[in-house]
Every structure is written in C-alpha cells, then in structure tokens.
C-alpha positions in Angstrom: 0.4 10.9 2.5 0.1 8.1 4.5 0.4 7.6 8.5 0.8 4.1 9.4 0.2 3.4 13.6 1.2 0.0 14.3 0.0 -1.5 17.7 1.5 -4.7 17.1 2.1 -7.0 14.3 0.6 -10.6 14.6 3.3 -13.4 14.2 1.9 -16.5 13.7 2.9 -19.7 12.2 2.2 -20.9 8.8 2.5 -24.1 7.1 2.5 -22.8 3.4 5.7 -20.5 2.9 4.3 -16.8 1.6 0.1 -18.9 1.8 -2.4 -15.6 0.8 -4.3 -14.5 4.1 -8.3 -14.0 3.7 -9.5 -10.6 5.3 -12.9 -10.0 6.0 -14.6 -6.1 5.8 -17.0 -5.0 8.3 -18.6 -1.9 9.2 -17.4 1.1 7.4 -18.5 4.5 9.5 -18.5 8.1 8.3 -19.8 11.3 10.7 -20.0 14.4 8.6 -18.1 17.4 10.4 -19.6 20.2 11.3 -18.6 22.7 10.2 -19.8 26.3 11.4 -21.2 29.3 8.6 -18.5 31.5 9.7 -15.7 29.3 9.4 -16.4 28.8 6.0 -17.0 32.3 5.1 -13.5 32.8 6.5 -12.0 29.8 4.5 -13.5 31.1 1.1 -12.0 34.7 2.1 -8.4 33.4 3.0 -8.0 30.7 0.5 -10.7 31.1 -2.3 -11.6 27.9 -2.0 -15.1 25.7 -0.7 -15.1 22.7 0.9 -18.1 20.4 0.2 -18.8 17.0 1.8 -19.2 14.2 -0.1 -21.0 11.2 2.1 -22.1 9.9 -1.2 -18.9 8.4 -2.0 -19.1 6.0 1.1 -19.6 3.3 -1.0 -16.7 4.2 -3.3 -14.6 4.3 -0.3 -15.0 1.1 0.4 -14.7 -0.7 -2.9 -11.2 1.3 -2.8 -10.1 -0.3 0.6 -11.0 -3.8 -0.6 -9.3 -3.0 -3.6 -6.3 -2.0 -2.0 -6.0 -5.2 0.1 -6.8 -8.0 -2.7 -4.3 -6.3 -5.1 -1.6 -7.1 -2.0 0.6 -9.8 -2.5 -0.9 -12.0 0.3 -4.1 -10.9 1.2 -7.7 -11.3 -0.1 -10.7 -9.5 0.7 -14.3 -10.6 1.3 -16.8 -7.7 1.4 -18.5 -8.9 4.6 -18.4 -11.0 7.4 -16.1 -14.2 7.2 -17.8 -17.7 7.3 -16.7 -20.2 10.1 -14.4 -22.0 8.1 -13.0 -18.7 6.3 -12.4 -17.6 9.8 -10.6 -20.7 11.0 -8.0 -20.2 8.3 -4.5 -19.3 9.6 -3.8 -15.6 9.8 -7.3 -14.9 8.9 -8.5 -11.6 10.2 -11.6 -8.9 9.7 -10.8 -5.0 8.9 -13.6 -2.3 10.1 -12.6 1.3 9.2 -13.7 4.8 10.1 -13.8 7.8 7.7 -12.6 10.8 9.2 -12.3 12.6 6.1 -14.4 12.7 2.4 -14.9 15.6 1.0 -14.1 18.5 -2.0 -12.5 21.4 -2.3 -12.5 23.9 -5.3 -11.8 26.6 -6.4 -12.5 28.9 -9.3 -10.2 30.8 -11.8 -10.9 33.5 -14.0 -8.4 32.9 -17.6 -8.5 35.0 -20.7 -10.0 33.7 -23.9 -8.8 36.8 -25.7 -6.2 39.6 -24.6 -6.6 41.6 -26.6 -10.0 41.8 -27.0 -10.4 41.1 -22.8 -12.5 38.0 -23.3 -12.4 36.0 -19.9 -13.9 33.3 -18.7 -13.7 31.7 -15.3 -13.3 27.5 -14.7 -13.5 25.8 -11.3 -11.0 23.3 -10.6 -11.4 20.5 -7.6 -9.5 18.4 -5.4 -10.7 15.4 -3.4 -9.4 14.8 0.6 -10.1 11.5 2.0 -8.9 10.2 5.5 -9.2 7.1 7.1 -8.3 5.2 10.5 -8.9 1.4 9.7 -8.5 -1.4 12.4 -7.5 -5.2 11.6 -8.0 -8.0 14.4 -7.5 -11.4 14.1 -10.5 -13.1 13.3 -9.8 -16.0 16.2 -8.8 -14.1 19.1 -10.4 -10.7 18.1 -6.8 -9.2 19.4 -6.1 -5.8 17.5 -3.5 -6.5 15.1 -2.9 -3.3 13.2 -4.3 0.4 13.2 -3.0 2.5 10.0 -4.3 5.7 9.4 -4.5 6.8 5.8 -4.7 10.8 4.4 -5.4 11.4 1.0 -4.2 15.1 1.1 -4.6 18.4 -1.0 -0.5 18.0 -2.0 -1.0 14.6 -3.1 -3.1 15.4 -6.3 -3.5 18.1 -8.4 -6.1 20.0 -9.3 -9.0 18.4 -11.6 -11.9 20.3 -13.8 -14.8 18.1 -12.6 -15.7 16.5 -9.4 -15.8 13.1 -10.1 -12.8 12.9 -11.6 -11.1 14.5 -8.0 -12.9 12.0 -6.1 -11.6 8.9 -8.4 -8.3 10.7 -8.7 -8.1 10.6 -4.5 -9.8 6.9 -4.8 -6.9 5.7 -6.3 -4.3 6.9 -4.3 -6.3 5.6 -1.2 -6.3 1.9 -2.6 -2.6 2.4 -3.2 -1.7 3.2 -0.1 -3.8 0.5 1.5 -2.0 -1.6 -1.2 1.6 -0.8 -0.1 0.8 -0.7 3.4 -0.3 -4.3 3.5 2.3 -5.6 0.6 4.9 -4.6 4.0 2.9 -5.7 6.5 3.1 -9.6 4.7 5.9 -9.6 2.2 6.7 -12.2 -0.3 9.6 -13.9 1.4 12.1 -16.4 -0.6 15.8 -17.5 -0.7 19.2 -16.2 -3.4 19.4 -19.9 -4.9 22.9 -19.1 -6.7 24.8 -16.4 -8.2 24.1 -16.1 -11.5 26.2 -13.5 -12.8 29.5 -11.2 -10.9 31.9 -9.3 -12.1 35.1 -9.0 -10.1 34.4 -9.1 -6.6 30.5 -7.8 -7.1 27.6 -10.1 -8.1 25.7 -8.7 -10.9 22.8 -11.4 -11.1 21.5 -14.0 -8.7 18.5 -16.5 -8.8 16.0 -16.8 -6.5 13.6 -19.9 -5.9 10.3 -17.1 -6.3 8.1 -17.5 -9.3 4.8 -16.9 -10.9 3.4 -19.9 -8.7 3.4 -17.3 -5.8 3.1 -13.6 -8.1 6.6 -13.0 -8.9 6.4 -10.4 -12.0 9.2 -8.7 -13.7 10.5 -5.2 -11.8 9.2 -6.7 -8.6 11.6 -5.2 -6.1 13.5 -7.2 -2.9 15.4 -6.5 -0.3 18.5 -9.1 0.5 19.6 -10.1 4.2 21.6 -12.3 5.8 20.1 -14.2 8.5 21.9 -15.5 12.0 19.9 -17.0 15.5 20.6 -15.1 18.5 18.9 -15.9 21.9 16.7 -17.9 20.4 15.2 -15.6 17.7 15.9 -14.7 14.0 17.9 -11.5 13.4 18.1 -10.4 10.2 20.3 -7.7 8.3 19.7 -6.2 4.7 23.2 -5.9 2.8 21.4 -5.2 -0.5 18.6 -4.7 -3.2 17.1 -6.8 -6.2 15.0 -6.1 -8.8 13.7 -9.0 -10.9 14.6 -9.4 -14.9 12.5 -12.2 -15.7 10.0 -14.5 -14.3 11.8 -18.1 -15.6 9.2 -20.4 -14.1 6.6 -21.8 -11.3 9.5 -21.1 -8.7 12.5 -19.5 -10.0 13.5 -16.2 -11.5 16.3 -14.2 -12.7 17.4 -10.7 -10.6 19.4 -8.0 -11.2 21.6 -6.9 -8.5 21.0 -3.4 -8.0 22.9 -2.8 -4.8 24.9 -4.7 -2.4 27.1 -6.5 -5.2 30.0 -7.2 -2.9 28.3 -8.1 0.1 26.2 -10.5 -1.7 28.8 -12.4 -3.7 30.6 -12.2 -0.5 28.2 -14.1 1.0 27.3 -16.4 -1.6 31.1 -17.2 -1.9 30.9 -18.2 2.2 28.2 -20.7 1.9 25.6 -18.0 3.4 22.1 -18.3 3.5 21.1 -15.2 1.5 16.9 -14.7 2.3 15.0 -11.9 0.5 11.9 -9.7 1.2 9.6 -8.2 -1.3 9.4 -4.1 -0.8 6.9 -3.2 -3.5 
C-alpha cells in the first residue's frame, strides 16, 4: 500500500521537452519503537505472531529508495549531497526520508510429515513491514515540493520461510512504489502524430513522436487528452488510453488504441492537437 500526501507539486519551466531531473539523497533517519513486554506478550497470544526490529536493514532501505527514483522515467539519484552545478540544474531537488517502520513478523506452524504415523514438524514463516515518510524540496529555493508516505504492509506480501528473503521481498515493493509514485509525479509527455490505423468511426492505431531517444519501450502505457487554453492556463481532458506496440525509432512509435477509439479519430479527423501522458 501506498499513501501519497502531496503539499504541492513544483511547476517549473524546462527547455528540454520530458529533460531527466537529478535528485540528490540526504539524511535517512530511523527511531526504533518502543515497544512495551506486555504488549508483546499480548500480540503473540492474540495473533501468534512476533514482531522483531530490523535497524540493520537501514542501509537496504535506502539503496531501495534510490533505486526506486533512478528506475523513474525522469529522475536520477545521487546518493548524497548535490554539487553546485548539479544543484543549479533545472528541476533539481534533494529527498531526505524518515523510517517509521522496518521490522519482521513471524509466525510458526506446526504441519504433518506423516499422518498416519503422527510425525509433525513445525516451520516459521515471515513477513517484512516497512514505512516511510520521505520529503523532496527543491534544491534552489529549499521550498517543500512533495511529501509521500509509503507502507509496505502485512497484506501486500505473503508469507516467506526465511528472513531475508521477507525483508528483500518488502524491499522490492518499496522501490516500486517509489518508482510509480515519481513516474506520475514527472510523466513522459509527447504528441498523437497521425492515425495510423481506424476502423469505421474508431481509430485502432496512432503514432506518436515518443521513442527510445527519451525511454519509450514496448507495453509502455499513456493516457490521451485534448488540450484547450482557458484564462490563461492549460486545461486538459483524457478521452482515451494507449499502449505502445513497437518502439520504431529515436522519436516515433507505433500504439495501439486501447480505449477511446471514437474520440480519438474524432479528433484526429478535426485537426486536434491530441497530447499524451505516460501512466506506468
């Protein structure tokens, strides 16, 4: 699960349409809950399981949120502070985070080897649970641009027979939410070229001037809108979804029209100016 709290999204200019942003990671904080003997005895008796921290993974952590944000479409992370002329790069902004949560749970199960005979024995199965508040600011202004809070949660993963493999199992998912969350925060952005494609009054297949030059890869999926000026700013409205079927060169690929057929070819057939978002 992930909980994303937004306190305002930077808008800034750029001269280089869909240009990769440099993020710089700073402190990385963990404070171990307390947790009281009797609570725990109480948690074993309820639920049969035991929590354990794991501080150790700290590290792990963040190699997972750095991961997370240079697997992005837009974004690249530096493991430290940003130089001077790193920071004076448009859009370029630093990331500190706070762990609130990093630890194990298990649990132990007694199975039979042998029915008939009554041979048991007993395994012990884990889960991992990692949460995390992180914080991005702009790395000229020092304004707070963003402050998503990530869970890594018992119903997210199921249950694994080591320890490790919970904690790498819940690592994972953490650098894939990151990854998602900043892959919508700074989308890849482009514009329908032509239709390729229709049948009837519904376009099947459209071009788009995105391609490999700027990560375009096949299955990348896209959201289509129609865009129109009003009071001075851009209003924009999706009337449907593309999927891409092959990557044909530095800037130009093939899509698949997946919904939105009429609307598109509509607009296509009106001289429209079709622009398109990335949502993967």
């Amino acid at each position: 699960m992930a909980l994303c709290l937004v306190f305002g999204l930077e808008t800034w200019a750029q001269d280089e349409r869909n240009a990769r942003v440099v993020v710089g990671m700073n402190n990385l904080t963990y404070t171990v809950k307390k947790t009281k003997t009797l609570e725990k005895v109480l948690d074993v008796l309820l639920t049969g399981e035991v929590s354990k921290d794991q501080s150790k993974y700290q590290d792990a952590v963040r190699a997972a949120i750095l991961k997370g944000i240079s697997q992005s479409h837009r974004m690249s992370a530096i493991d430290g502070q940003l130089s001077a002329q790193e920071a004076a790069l448009p859009g370029a902004r630093y990331v500190d985070a706070t762990v609130s949560t990093l630890s194990t749970t298990s649990k132990t199960e007694t199975e039979y080897i042998d029915k008939e005979k009554k041979k048991t024995r007993t395994k012990t199965y884990y889960k991992a649970l990692i949460g995390i508040t992180m914080q991005f600011k702009s790395a000229k202004t020092d304004e707070i641009l963003a402050s998503p809070t990530f869970n890594v949660t018992e119903t997210d993963l199921s249950w694994i027979e080591t320890e490790d493999g919970a904690m790498l199992k819940a690592l994972d998912r953490l650098s894939y939410y990151v990854n998602r969350y900043c892959n919508r925060w700074l989308p890849l952005r482009a514009n329908v070229l032509e239709g390729a494609r229709d049948k009837k009054d519904k376009q099947k297949e459209v071009y788009i001037d995105l391609g490999s030059a700027e990560g375009a890869y096949k299955g990348l999926h896209m959201g289509v809108y129609t865009v129109k000026t009003v009071a001075g700013k851009e209003a924009k409205k999706q009337i449907g979804k593309l999927k891409i079927e092959e990557v044909q060169g530095d800037d130009i690929s093939l899509c698949k029209v997946q919904s939105g057929g009429r609307d598109i070819k509509s607009a296509l057939d009106n001289g429209d100016t079709l622009v398109i978002e990335t949502t993967d």
